[in-house]
C-alpha positions in Angstrom: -10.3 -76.2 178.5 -13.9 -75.9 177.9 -13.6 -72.4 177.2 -11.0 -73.1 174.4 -13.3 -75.5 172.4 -15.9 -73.6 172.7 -13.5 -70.6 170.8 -12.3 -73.1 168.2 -16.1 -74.3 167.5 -16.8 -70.8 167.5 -14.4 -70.2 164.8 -15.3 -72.7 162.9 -19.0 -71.8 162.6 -17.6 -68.6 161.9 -15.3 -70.0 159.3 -18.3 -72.2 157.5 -20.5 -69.2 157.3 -18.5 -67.4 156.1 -17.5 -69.8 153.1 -21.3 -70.5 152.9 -21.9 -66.6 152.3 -19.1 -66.3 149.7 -20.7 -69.7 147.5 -23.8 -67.6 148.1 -22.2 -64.4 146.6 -20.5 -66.5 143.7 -23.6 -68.2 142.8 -25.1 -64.5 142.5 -22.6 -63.6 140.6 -22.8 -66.3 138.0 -26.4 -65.9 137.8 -25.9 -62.3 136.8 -23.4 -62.9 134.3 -25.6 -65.5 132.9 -28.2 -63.0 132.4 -26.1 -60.6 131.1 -24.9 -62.8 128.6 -28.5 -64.0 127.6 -29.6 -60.4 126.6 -26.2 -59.5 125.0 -27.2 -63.0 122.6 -31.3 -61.8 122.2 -29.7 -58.3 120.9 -27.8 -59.4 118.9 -30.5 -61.9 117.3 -32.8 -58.6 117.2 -30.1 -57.1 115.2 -29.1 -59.7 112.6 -32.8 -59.8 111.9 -33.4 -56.0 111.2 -30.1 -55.7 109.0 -31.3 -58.9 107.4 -34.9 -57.5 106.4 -33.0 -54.0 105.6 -30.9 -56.0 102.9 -33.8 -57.4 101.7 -35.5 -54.2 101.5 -32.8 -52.6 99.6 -32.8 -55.5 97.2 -36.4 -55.1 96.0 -35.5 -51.4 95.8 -32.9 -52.5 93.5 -34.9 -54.7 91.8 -37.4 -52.1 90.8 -35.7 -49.6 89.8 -34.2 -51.8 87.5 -37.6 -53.1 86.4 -38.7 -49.4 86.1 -35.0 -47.8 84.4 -34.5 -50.8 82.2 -37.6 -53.6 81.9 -40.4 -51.5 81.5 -38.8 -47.8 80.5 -41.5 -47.7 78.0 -44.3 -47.5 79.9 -43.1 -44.6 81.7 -42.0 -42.9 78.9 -45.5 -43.5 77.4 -47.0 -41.9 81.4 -44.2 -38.6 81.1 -45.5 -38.1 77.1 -49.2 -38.6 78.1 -48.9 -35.0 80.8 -47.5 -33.6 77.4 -50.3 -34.6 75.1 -53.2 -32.6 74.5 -56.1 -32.5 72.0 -57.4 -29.6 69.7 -61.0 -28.1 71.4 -63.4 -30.3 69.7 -66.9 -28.9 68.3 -70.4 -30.7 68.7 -71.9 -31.6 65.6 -74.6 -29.9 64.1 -78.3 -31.3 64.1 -80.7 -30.6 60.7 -84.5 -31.7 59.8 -84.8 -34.4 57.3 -84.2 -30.9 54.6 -81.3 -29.9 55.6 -82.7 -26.7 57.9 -80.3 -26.2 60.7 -82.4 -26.6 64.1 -79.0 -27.1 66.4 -75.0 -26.0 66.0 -72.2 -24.6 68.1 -70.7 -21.4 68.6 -67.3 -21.2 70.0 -67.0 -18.2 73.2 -64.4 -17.1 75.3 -64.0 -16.8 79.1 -61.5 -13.7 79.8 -59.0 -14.4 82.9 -56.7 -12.2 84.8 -53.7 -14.3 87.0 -52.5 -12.2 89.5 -49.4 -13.8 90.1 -48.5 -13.2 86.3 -49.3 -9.0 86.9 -46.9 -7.0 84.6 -49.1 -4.2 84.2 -50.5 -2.6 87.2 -54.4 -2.8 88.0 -55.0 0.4 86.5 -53.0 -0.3 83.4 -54.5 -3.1 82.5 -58.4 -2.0 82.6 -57.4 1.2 80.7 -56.4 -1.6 78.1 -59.3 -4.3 78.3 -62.4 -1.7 79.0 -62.6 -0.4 75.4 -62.1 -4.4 74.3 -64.7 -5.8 76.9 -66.7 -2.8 76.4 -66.9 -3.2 80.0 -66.7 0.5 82.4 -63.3 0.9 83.9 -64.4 1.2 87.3 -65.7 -1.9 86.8 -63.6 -3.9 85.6 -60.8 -2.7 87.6 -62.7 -4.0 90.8 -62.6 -6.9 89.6 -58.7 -7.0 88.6 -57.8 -5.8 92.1 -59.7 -9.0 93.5 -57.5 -10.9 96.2 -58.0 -15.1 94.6 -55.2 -16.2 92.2 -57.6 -16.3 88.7 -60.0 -13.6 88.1 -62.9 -14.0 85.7 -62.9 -11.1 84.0 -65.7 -11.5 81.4 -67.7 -14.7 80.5 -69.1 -15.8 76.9 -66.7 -12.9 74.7 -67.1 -13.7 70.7 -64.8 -14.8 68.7 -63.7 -11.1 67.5 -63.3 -9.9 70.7 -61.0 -13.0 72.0 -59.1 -12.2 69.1 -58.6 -8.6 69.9 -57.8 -9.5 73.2 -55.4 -12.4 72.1 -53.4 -9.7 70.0 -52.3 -7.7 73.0 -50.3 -10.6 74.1 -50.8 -9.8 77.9 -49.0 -12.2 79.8 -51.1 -11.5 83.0 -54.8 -12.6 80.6 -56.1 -15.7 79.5 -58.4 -17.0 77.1 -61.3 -20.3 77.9 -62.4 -21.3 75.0 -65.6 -23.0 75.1 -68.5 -24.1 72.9 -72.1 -22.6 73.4 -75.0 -24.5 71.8 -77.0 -22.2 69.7 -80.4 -23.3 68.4 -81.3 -20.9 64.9 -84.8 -21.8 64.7 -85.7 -20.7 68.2 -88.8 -23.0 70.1 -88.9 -25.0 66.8 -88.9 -28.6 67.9 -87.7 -28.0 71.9 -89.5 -31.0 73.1 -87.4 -33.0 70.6 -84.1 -31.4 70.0 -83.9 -30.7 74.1 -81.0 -29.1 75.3 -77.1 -29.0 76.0 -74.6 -27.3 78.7 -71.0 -27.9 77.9 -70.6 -26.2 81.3 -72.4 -28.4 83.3 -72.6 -31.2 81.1 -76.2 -31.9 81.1 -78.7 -32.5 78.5 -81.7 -33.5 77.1 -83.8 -34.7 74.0 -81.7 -35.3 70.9 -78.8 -34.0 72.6 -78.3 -36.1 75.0 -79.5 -39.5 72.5 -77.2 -39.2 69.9 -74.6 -37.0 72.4 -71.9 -40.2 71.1 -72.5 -39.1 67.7 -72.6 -35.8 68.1 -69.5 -35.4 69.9 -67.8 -38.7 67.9 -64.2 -37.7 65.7 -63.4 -39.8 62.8 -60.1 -38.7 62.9 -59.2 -36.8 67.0 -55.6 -35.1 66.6 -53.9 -35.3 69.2 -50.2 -33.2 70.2 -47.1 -32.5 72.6 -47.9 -29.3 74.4 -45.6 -26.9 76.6 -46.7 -25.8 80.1 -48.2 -22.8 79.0 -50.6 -24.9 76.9 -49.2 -24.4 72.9 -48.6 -27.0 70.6 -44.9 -28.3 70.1 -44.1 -28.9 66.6 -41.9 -31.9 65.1 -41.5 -33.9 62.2 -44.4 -36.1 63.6 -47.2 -32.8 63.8 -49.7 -32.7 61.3 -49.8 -29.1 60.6 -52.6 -29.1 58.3 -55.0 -30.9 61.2 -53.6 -28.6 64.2 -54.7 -25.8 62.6 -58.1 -27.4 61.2 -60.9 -27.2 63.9 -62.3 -30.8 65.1 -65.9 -31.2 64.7 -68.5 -34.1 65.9 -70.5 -35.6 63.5 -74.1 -34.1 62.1 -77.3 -35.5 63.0 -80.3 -35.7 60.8 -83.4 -35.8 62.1 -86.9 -37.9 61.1 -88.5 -34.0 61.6 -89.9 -31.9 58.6 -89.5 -28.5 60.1 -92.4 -26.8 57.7 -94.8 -29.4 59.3 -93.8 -29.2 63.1 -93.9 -25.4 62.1 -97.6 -25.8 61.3 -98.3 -28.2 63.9 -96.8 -25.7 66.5 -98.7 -22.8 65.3 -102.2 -24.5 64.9 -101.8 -25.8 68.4 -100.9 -23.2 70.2 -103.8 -21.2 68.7 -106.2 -24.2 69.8 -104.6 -23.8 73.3 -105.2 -20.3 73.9 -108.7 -19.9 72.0 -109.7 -22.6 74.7 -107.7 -21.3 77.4 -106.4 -24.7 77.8 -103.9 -26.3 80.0 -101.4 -27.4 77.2 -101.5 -30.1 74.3 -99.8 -32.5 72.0 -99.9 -33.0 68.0 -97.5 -35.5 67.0 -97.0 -36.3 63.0 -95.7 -39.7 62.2 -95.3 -42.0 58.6 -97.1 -44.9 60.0 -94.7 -47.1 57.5 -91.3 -46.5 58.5 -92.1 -44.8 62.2 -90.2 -41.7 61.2 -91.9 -38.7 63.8 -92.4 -35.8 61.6 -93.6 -33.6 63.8 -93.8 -33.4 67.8 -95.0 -30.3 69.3 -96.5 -29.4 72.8 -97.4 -26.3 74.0 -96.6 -24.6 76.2 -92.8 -24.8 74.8 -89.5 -23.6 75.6 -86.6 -21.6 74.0 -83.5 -23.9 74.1 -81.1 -20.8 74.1 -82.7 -19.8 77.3 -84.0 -23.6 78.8 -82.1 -22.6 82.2 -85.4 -19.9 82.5 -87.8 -22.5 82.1 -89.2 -24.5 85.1 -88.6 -28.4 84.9 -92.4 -29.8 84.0 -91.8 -27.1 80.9 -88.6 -28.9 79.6 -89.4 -32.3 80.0 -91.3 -34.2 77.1 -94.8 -34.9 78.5 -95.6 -36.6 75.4 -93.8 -39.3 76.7 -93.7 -39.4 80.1 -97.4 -38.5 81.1 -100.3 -41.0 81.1 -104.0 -40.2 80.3 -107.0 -42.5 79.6 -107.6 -42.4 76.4 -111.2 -42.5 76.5 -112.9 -43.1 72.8 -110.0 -43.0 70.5 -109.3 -46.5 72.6 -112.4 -48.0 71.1 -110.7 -48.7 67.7 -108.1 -50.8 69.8 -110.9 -52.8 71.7 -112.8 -53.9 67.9 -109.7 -54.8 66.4 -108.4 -56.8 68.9 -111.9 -58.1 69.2 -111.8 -59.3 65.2 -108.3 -60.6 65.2 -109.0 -62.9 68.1 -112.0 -64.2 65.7 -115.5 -62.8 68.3 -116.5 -60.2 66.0 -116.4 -59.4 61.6 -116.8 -56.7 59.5 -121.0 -57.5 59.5 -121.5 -58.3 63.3 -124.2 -56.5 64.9 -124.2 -55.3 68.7 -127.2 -54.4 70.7 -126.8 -51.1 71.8 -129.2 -50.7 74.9 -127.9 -47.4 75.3 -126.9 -48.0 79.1 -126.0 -51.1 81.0 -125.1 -51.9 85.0 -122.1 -53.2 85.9 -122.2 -54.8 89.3 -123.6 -51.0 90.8 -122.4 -49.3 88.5 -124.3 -47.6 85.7 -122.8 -47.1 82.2 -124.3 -45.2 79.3 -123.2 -43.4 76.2 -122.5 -39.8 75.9 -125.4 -39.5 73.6 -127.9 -41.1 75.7 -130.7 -38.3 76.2 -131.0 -38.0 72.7 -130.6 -41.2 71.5 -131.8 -43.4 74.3 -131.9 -46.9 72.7 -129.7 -47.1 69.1 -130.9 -51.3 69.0 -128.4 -53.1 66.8 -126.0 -51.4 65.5 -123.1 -51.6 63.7 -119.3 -51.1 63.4 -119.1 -48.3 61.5 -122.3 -47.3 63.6 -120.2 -47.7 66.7 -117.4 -45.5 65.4 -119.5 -42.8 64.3 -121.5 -42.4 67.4 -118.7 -43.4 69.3 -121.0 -46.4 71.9 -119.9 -46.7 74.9 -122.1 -50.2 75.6 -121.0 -51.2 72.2 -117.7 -51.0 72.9 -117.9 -52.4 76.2 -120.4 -55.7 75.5 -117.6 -56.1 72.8 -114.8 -56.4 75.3 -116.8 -58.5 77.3 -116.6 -61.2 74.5 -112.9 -61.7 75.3 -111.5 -62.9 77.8 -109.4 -60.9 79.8 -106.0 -62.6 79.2 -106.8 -62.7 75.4 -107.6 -59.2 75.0 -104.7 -57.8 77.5 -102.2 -59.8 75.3 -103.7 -57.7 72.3 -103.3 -55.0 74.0 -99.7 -55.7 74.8 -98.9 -56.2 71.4 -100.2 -53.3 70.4 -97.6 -51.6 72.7 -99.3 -50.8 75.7 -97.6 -51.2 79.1 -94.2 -51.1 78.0 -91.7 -48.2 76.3 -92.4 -47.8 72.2 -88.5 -47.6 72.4 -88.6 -44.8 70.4 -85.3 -42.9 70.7 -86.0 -40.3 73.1 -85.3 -40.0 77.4 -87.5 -40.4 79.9 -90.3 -42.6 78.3 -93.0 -44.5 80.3 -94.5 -47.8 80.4 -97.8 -46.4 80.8 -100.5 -48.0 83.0 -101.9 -51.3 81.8 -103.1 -53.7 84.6 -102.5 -57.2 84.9 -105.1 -59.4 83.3 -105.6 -61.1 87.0 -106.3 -57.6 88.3 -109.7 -57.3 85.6 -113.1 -57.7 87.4 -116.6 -57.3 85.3 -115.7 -53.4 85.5 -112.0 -53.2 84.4 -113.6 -55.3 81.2 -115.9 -53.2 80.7 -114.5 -49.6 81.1 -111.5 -51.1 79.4 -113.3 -51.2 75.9 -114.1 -47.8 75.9 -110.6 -46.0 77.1 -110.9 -46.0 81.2 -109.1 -49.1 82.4 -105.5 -48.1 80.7 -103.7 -45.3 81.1 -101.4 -44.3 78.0 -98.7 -42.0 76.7 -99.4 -39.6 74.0 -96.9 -41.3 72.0 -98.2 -45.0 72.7 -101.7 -43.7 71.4 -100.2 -43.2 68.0 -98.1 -45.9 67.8 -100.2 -48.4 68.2 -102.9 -46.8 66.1 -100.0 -46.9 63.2 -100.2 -50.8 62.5 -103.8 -50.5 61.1 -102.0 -47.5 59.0 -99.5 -50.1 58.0 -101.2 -53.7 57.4 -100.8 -54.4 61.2 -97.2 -53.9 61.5 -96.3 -51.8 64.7 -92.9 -50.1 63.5 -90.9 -48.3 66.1 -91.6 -44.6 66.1 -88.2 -42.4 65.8 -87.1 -39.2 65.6 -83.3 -39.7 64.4 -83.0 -40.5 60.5 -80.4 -43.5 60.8 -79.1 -45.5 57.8 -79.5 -49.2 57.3 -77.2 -50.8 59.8 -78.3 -48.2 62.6 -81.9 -49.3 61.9 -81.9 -52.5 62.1 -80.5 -52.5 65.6 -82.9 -50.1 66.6 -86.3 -49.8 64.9 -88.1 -52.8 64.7 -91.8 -54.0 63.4 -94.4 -56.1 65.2 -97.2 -57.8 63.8 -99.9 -56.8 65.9 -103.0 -57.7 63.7 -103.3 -59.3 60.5 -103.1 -57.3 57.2 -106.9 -58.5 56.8 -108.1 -57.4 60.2 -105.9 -53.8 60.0 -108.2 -53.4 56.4 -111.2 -53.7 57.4 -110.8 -51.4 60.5 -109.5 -49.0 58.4 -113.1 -49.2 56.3 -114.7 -49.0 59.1 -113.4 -45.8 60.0 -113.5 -44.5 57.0 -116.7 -45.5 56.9 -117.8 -43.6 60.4 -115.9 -40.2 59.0 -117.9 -40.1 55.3 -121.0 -40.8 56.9 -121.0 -38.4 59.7 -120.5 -34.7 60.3 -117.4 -34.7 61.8 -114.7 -31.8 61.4 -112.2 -34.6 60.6 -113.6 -35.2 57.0 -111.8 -34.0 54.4 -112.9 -33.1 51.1 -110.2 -34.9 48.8 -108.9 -37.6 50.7 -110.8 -40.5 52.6 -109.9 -40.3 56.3 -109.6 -43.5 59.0 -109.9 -41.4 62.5 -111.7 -41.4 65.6 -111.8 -38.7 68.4 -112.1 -39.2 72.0 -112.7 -37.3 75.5 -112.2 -38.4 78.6 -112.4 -37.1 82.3 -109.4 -36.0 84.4 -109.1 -37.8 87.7 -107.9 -36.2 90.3 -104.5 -35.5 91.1 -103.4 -37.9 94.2 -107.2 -38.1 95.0 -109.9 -40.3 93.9 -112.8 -39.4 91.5 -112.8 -36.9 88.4 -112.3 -33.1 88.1 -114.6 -31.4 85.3 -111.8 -30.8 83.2 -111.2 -33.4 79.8 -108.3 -35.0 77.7 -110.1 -34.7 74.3 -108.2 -36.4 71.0 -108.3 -37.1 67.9 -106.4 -39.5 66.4 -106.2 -40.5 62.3 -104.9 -41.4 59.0 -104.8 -40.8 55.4 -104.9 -41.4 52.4 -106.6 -44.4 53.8 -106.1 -45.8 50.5 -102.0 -46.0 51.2 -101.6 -44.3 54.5 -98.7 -42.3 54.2 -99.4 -39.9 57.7 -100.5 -40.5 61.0 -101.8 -37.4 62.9 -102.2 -37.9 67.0 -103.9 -34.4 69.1 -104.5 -34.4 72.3 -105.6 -31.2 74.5 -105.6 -30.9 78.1 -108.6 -29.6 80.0 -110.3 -26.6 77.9 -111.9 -24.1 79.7 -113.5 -22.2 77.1 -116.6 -23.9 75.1 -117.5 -27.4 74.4 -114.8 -29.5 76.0 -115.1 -32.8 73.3 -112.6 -34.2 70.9 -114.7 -33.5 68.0 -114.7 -29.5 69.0 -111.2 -29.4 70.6 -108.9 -32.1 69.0 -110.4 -32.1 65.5 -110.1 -28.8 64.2 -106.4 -28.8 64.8 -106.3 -32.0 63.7 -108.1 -31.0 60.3 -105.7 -28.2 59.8 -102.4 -30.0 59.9 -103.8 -32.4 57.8 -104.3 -30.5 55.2 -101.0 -28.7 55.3 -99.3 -32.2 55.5 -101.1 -32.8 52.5 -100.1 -30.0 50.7 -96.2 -29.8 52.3 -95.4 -33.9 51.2 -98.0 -33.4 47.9 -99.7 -36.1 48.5 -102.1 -37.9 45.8 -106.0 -37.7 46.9 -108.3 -40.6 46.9 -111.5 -39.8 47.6 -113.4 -40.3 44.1 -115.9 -37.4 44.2 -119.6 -38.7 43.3 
């Protein structure tokens, strides 16, 4: 009996874990499909969400092709037309002096070029045809035709004959650059001005590279449809007449009389060597209109050949490169001195012929043999050229009056004039002037100046103390007045009697300046040459002369300034002034001007 219950609880147990198992499996089971059915619903998401961003995708697509085939067709057409267009080779203009000489033009060339994909004729062929052309030997050039690169530079710079000749042979394999050389006529006339130009490279300088929007400015450009190969495609639209006319840039007319930067060139350069100098200035200018005449420096270069020059050759030193002044400075200090009401035309300075400031010992050039001049005079001053009386003079201003003289006189800032590469100069705060700035300021040591700030601001007392903004380009009226202005430096009354003065210094003196017809308002200077990134002085000088005439109506300016002479006396009355006095008078006779010096 017991065994029997036992069985049938048995069997139950069996029974209930069994059904437990299965509810077990089936729950499994539903969990699973679950599953299943939860990542069959994500996929699908996924993909409802890339076909939906696909469909949008293609939409824009459609959109802008419809924008681009229908909305805005002509902008594209305008895009495909542009890879078409092509202009005619366009010519620089042409520069002249103020007489119509012709210092600057262009001259078209040819580069010759052999495609070697394009080879009809065989190697050999072709340099039997091009060597008598090229005047090139055979062997030669059929090197260079058997080259392995895809264009071959056969010859470089051909004339325009010889492109011609070559352009005849219709060669399918040969191709013509053309190109535009700048060719100065005159030679080294006017480097230092006219600079230089390399269509190649597209650098330039002076002239050239100023007025480079004029010079390469078209009125009227032509512009054309052009095949693959290059040639022009003709409709009823082509201008026939202009596709065959060659397109040129405007001409520039310069402020330069060539006859007198001829002189000025020649008399320098003989200066130069006779002293066995280091180089030197003479710049020409009409003190009433700031038109440069004449700017020369030698040593010079050849434009045609600039790429053989070395760089402190090419550039303009007249404008970039700072001096003292030394004397010709002293007719600045004085009239500065008058127009801020310390001095007149009758004040009297005593010259003690030397002077200490702070340790420092100053004393005129002439001091051994004239030890104590006593009061002296303007004109005195500018004859004998004081050093105390220039410096007790600048002493009598004080420091911000006289620096903001000297700033309008130009000093420490560009003259503007229309040239590259100009300096300020080196003028020195007012706040920066002790007792010895002052003083070594009124006789030329305390600034430091460009050869072309010199004469400017010497002009205004050639021009009723107007400072006009020197120039080398001749512009008409609307051109000038947005770029040559005047500044009143000094009053018309101050700028006169300065100009007596000097006159005043030259007629009663001995000084190779004087002229025999014509009364002349000039001063020359020397100073000493510091050492390069040192301290101190070398024994080599800057001597200048600077000056005007006919004092009367001044109708030239003449700046000369020569850099450490070796041979002789190294002063600006022995150096400077003898050039000076030469292109005088040949400015005198070239612009026939009236004398007025009444003879007694």
């Amino acid at each position: 009996m017991y065994n029997k219950q036992d069985e049938a609880y048995r069997r139950r147990q069996e029974r209930v874990e069994q059904i437990r198992k299965e509810t077990a499996k089936t729950k499994r089971d539903d969990r699973v499909l679950n599953n299943e059915e939860r990542r069959f619903k994500s996929f699908q998401t996924r993909l409802s969400l890339i076909f939906a961003v696909l469909l949008v995708a293609v939409g824009f697509f459609i959109i802008y092709l419809f924008l681009i085939q229908v909305v805005d067709v002509r902008h594209y057409r305008a895009k495909a037309s542009l890879q078409r267009s092509g202009r005619l080779f366009t010519m620089r203009g042409d520069i002249f002096d103020r007489n119509g000489t012709k210092l600057a033009t262009d001259k078209i060339y040819s580069d010759v070029y052999a495609h070697r994909r394009d080879y009809v004729h065989s190697e050999e062929e072709l340099a039997k045809i091009l060597a008598p052309i090229l005047k090139m030997p055979k062997e030669k050039l059929l090197k260079k035709l058997k080259t392995e690169i895809p264009v071959i530079t056969l010859a470089k710079d051909v004339d325009r004959n010889t492109a011609k000749a070559i352009a005849k042979l219709q060669l399918r394999e040969i191709s013509l650059g053309k190109k535009n050389i700048r060719e100065y006529p005159q030679g080294t006339l006017a480097a230092h001005v006219l600079g230089y130009y390399n269509a190649d490279a597209e650098i330039s300088n002076g002239v050239e590279y100023t007025a480079k929007d004029k010079l390469e400015h078209v009125a009227h450009p032509f512009s054309y449809k052009k095949t693959p190969d290059g040639n022009i495609i003709y409709d009823f639209t082509t201008d026939a007449i202009a596709a065959t006319t060659k397109q040129k840039g405007e001409n520039v007319t310069l402020t330069i009389n060539a006859a007198i930067q001829h002189v000025c060139e020649k008399e320098l350069e003989k200066m130069v060597r006779e002293k066995d100098a280091l180089r030197g200035t003479v710049i020409v200018m009409n003190p009433k209109n700031g038109e440069i005449l004449a700017m020369a420096a030698y040593p010079t270069f050849d434009p045609n050949h600039y790429k053989t020059y070395k760089q402190n050759q090419l550039k303009n030193w007249m404008l970039t490169d700072v001096f003292p002044p030394g004397s010709t400075f002293k007719i600045i200090t004085v009239a500065s001195a008058m127009e801020l009401g310390k001095i007149n035309r009758y004040t009297k300075i005593n010259d003690t012929g030397k002077m200490m400031v702070g340790r420092k010992e100053v004393k005129n050039y002439d001091y051994r043999t004239h030890p104590n001049p006593g009061m002296i005079s303007l004109a005195y001053l500018f004859e004998h050229s004081s050093n105390i009386g220039s410096a007790k003079i600048s002493l009598m201003m004080p420091r911000e009056e006289f620096h903001d003289m000297l700033t309008k006189f130009g000093f420490g800032a560009r003259t503007g004039i229309d040239l590259p590469g100009e300096s300020v100069g080196l003028l020195p705060a007012a706040k920066r002037w002790d007792e010895s700035r002052r003083v070594t300021m009124g006789y030329g040591y305390g600034a430091s100046v460009t050869a072309i700030q010199m004469i400017s601001a010497v002009s205004a007392l050639a021009n009723k103390g107007v400072r006009v903004t020197p120039h080398v380009v001749k512009y008409d009226d609307e051109e000038k007045a947005a770029k040559v202005f005047e500044t009143q430096v000094v009053s018309e009354q101050t700028a006169k009697t300065i100009t007596d003065l000097l006159v005043e210094a030259i007629n009663n003196g001995r000084s190779n300046i004087k002229l025999e017809k014509f009364n002349v308002a000039a001063k020359t200077g020397t100073s000493s040459k510091s050492v390069e990134n040192g301290v101190g002085y070398t024994n080599f000088s800057y001597t200048s002369t600077v000056g005007y005439f006919p004092a009367e109506d001044p109708k030239v300016i003449i700046y000369v300034m020569v850099d450490s002479a070796r041979n002789g006396p190294a002063w600006g009355n022995t150096v400077a002034a003898p050039v000076w006095r030469e292109v005088a008078l040949q400015c005198a006779r070239i612009l026939n001007l009236k004398p007025d010096k009444i003879k007694k």
